[in-house]
C-alpha positions as CSV (number, residue, x, y, z in Angstrom):
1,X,0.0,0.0,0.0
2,X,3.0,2.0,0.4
3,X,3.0,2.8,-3.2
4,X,-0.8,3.2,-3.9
5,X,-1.8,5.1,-0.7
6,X,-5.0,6.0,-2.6
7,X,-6.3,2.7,-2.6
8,X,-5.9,2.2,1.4
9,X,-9.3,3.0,2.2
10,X,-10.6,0.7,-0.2
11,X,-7.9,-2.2,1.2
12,X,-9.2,-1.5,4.7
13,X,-13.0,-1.7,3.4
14,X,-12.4,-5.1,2.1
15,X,-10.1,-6.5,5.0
16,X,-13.2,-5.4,7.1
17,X,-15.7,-6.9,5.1
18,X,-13.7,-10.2,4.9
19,X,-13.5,-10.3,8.5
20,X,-16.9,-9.9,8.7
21,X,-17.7,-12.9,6.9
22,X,-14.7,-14.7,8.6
23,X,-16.6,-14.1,11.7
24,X,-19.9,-14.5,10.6
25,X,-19.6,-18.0,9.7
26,X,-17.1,-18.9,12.1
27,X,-20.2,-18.3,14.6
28,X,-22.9,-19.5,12.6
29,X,-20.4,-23.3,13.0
30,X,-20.9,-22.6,16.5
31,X,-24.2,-22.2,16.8
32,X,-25.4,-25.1,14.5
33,X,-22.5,-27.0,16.1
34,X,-24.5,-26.8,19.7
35,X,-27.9,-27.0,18.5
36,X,-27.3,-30.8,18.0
37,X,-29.6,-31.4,15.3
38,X,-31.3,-35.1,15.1
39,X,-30.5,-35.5,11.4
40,X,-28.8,-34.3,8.2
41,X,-32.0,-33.4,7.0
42,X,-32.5,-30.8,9.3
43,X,-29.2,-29.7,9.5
44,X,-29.3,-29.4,5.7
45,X,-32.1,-27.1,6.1
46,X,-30.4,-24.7,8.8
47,X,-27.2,-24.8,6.9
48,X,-29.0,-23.6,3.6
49,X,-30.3,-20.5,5.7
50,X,-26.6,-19.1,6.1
51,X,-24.4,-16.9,3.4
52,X,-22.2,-19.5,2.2
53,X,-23.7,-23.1,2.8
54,X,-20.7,-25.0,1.0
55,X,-18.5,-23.3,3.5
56,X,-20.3,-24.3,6.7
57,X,-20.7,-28.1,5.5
58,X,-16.9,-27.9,4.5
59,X,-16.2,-27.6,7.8
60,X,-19.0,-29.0,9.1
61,X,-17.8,-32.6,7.7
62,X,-14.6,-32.2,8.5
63,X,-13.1,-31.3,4.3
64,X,-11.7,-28.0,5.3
65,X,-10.2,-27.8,8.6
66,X,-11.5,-24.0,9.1
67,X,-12.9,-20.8,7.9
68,X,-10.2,-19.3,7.4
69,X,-8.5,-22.3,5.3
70,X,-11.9,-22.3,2.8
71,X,-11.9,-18.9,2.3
72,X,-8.2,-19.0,1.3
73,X,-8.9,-21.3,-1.3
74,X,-12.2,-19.4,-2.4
75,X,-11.5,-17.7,-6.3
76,X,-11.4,-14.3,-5.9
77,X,-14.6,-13.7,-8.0
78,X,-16.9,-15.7,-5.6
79,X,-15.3,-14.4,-2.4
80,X,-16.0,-10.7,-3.9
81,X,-19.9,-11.6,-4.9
82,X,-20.0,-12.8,-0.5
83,X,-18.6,-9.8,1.0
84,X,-21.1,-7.8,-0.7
85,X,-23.7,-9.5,1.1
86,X,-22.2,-9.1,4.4
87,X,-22.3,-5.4,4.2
C-alpha cells in the first residue's frame, strides 16, 4: 500500500468486510454446532439459511479444517460476490 496510498481506504473496506464474513460464519459453525440437530435433514435445512452453505458443510464434515482455510482457497470472483452480502 506504500506505493498506492489511494487505494488504502478501499484495502481497509475489504479486510473489514472479509472479517466480517470470517466471523460470521465462524459463529454461525458454532451455533449449528450446539444445536445438535437429530439428522442431516434438518441440519441441511439450517445450513441452507446461512451466506455461504458450501462453507459451513466444509467444515462442518470435516473437508476444510477451518474458515479461514476455505476462504483462502475461495476464487477471488466468488469471495468478492459474498462480501457484498455481508455489508
Amino acid at each position: 500500500m506504500n506505493f498506492f496510498p489511494e487505494h488504502t481506504p478501499i484495502f481497509a473496506e475489504k479486510r473489514r468486510n472479509l472479517d466480517e464474513f470470517i466471523a460470521y460464519n465462524e459463529r454461525e459453525i458454532e451455533i449449528i454446532k450446539s444445536a445438535n440437530y437429530p439428522n442431516r435433514k434438518e441440519l441441511a435445512e439450517r445450513v441452507n439459511k446461512t451466506i455461504c452453505p458450501n462453507l459451513v458443510f466444509s467444515v462442518l464434515d470435516g473437508k476444510s479444517d477451518s474458515v479461514g482455510w476455505f476462504v483462502m482457497g475461495m476464487s477471488v470472483d466468488s469471495l468478492m460476490r459474498y462480501l457484498r452480502v455481508v455489508k
